[in-house]
NUFINU-127675 format. One record per residue (C-alpha): residue in one letter; x, y, z. Coordinates in steps of 0.2 Angstrom, whole numbers. Each point is the difference from the previous one (the first is absolute). Layout:
<sedren=a&x=X&y=Y&z=Z>
...
//
This chain:
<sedren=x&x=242&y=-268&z=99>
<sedren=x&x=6&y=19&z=-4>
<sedren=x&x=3&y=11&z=12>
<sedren=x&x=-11&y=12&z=7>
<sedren=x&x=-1&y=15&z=10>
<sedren=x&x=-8&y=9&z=12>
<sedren=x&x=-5&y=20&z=-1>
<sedren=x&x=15&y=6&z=6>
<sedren=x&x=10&y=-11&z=-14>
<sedren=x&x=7&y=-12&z=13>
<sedren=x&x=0&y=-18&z=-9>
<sedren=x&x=-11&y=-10&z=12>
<sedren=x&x=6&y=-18&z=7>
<sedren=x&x=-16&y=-9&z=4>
<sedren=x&x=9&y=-10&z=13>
<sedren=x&x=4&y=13&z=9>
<sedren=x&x=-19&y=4&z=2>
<sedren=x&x=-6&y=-10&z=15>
<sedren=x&x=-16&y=-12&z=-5>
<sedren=x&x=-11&y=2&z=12>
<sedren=x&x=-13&y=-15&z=6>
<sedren=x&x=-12&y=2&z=-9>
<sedren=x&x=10&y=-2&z=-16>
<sedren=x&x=11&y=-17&z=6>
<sedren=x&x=-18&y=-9&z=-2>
<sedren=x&x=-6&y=11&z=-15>
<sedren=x&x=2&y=-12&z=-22>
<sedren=x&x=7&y=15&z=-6>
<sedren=x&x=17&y=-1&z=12>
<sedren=x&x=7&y=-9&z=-16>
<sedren=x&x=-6&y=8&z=-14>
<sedren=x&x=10&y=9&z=-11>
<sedren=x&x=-13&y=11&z=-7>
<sedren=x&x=-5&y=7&z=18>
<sedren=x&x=18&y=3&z=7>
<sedren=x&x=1&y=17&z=-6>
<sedren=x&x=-18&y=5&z=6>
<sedren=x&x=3&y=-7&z=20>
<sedren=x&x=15&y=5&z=-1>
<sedren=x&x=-5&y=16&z=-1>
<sedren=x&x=-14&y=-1&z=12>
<sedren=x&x=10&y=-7&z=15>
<sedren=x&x=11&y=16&z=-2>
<sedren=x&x=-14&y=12&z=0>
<sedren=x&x=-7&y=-8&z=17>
<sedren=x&x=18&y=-3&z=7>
<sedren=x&x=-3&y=4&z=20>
<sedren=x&x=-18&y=2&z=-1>
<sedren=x&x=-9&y=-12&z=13>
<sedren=x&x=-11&y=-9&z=-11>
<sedren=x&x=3&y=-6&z=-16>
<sedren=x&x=-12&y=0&z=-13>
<sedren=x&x=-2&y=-7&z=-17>
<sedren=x&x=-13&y=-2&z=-13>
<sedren=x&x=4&y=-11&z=-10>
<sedren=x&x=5&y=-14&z=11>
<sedren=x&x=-4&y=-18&z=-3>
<sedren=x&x=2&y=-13&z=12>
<sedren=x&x=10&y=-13&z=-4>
<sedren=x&x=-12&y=-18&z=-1>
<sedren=x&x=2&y=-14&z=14>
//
């Protein structure tokens, strides 16, 4: 995958960005396509108390 960056132009690790619950039981975890999106949307809630996300999808039994 190419990098990417944040707004201050600071290439972003995504494994550096703590996953949160909700996104260790969530089918995207692995998808390539959605790395960049929840990458992005773990560091805008980075410290906040709850995490929230859209477009979760529970992973099926």
């Amino acid at each position: 995958m190419a990098p990417y960056f944040d707004d201050d132009g600071t290439e972003v690790n995504p494994d550096l960005i703590p996953k949160p619950g909700l996104c260790l039981v969530c089918g995207k975890l692995n998808d390539l396509n959605e790395e960049i999106p929840c990458t992005l949307n773990r560091m805008d809630q980075r410290g906040e108390d709850d995490f929230i996300c859209f477009v979760f999808e529970k992973i099926d039994d």
